[in-house]
PAZAPA-4460 file (N, C-alpha, C; in steps of 0.05 Angstrom, whole numbers, plus 32768, in hexadecimal, padded with zeros to 4 digits):
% residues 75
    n_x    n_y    n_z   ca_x   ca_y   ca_z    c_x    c_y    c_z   seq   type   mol
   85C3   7B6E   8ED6   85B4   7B6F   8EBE   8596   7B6B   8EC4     1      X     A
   8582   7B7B   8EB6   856C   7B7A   8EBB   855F   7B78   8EAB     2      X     A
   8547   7B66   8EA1   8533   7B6E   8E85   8532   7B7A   8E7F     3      X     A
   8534   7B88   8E67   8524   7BA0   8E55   8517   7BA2   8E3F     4      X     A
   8507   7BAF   8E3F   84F6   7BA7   8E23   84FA   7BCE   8E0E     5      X     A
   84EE   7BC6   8DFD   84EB   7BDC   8DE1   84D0   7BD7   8DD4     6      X     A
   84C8   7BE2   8DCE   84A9   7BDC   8DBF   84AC   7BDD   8DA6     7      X     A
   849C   7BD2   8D8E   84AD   7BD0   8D76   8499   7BE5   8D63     8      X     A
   8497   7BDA   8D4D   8483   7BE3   8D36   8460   7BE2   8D3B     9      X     A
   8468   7BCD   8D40   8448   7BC2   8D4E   8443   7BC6   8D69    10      X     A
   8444   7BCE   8D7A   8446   7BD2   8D96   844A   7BC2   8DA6    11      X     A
   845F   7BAA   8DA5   845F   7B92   8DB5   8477   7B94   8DBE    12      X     A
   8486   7B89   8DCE   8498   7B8C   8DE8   84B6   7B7D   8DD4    13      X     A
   84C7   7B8C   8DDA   84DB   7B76   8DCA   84F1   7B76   8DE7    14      X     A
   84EF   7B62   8DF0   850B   7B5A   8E0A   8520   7B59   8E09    15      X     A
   8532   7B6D   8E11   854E   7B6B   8E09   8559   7B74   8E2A    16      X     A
   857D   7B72   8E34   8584   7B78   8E41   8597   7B8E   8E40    17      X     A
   8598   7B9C   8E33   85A3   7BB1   8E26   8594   7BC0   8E2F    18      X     A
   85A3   7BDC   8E3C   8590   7BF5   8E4C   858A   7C07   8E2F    19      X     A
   85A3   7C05   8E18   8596   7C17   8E00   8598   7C00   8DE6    20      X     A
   857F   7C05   8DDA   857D   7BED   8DC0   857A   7C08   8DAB    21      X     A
   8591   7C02   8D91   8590   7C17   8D86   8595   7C2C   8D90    22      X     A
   857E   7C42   8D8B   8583   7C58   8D8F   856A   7C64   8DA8    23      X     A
   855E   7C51   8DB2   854A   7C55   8DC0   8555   7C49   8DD7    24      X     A
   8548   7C58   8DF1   854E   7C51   8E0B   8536   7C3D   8E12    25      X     A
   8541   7C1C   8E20   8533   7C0E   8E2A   8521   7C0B   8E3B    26      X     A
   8509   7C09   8E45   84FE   7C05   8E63   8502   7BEF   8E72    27      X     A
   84FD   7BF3   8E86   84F8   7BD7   8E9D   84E6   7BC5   8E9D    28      X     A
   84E4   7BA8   8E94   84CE   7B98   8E8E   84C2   7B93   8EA8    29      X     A
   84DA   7B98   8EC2   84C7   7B8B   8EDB   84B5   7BAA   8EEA    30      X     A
   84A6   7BA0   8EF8   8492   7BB7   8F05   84A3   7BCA   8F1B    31      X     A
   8499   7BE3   8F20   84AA   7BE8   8F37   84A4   7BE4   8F53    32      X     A
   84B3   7BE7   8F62   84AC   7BD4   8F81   8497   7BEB   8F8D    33      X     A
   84A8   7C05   8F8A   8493   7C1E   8F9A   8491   7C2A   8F84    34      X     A
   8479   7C3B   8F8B   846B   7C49   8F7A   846A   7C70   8F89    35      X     A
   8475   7C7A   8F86   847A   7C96   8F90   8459   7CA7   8F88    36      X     A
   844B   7C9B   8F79   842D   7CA5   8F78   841D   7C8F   8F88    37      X     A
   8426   7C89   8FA7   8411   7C76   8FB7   83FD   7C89   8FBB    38      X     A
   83EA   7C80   8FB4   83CA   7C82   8FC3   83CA   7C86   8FDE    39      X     A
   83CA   7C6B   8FE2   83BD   7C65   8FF9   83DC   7C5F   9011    40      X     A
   83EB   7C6C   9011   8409   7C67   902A   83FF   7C68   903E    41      X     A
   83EC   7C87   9043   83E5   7C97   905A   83CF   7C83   906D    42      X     A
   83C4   7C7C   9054   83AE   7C64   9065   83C1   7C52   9074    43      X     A
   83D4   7C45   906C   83DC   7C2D   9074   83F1   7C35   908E    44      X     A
   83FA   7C52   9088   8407   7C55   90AA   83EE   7C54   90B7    45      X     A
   83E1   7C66   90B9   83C6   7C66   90C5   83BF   7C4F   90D4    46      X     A
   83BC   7C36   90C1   83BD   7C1D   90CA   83C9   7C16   90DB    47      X     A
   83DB   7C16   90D4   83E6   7C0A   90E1   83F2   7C14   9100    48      X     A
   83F8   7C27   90F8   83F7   7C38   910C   83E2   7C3A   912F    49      X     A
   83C5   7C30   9120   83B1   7C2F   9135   83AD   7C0F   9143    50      X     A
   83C4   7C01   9133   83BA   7BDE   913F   83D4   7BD6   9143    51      X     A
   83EB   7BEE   9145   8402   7BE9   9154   841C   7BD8   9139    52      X     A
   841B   7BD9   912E   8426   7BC7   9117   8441   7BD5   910C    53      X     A
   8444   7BF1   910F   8460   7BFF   9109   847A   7BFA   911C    54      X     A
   8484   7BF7   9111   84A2   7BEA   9115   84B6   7BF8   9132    55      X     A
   84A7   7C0C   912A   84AB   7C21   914B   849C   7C25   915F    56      X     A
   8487   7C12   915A   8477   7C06   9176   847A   7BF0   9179    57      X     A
   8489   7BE2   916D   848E   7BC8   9179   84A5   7BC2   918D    58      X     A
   8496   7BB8   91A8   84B9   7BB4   91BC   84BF   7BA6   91B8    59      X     A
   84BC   7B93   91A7   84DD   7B7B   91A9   84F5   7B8D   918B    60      X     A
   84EA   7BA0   9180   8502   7BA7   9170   8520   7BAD   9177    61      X     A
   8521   7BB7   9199   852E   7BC8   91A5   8542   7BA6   91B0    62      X     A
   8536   7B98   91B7   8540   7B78   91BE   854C   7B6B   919A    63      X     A
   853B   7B6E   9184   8549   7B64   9178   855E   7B73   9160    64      X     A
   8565   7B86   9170   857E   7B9B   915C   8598   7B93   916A    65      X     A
   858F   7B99   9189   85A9   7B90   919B   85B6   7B75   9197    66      X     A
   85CE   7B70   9199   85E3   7B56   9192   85DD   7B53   91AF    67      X     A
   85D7   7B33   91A7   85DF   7B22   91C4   8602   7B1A   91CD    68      X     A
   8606   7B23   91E3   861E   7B19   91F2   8629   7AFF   91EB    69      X     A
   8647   7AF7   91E5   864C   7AE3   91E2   8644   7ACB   91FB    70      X     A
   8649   7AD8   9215   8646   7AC8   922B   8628   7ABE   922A    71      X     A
   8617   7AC8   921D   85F6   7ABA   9220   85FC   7AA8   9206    72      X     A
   8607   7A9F   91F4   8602   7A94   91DA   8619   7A75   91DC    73      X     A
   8627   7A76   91F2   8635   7A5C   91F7   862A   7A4C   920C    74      X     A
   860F   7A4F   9218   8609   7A41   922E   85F8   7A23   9216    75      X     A
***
């Protein structure tokens, strides 16, 4: 279940959890996480990209995907 709101007569938010109130379809009161019209993405690979910070330049990822051996974890 997620917030939802309806806007009324007056233009103010009415909160309900119901995806349909009446005969009108609800919205989402919370924000969305991504935004598919980013600006600025390209900057931030960029970024990151030049001061090493992407996830596929980092070497310990390759150490921390792999499962450690039972024999190292009982000493």
């Amino acid at each position: 279940m997620h917030l939802m709101y309806t806007l009324d007569n007056q233009g103010k938010r009415v909160y309900t959890l119901k995806k349909v109130q009446g005969a009108e379809v609800t919205k989402s009161a919370h924000p969305a996480r991504f935004s598919p019209d980013d600006k600025y993405s390209r900057h931030r690979v960029t970024l990151k990209k030049r001061y090493g910070l992407l996830i596929t330049q980092q070497s310990t990822l390759y150490h921390r995907l792999q499962p450690t051996p039972l024999s190292q974890n009982s000493n």
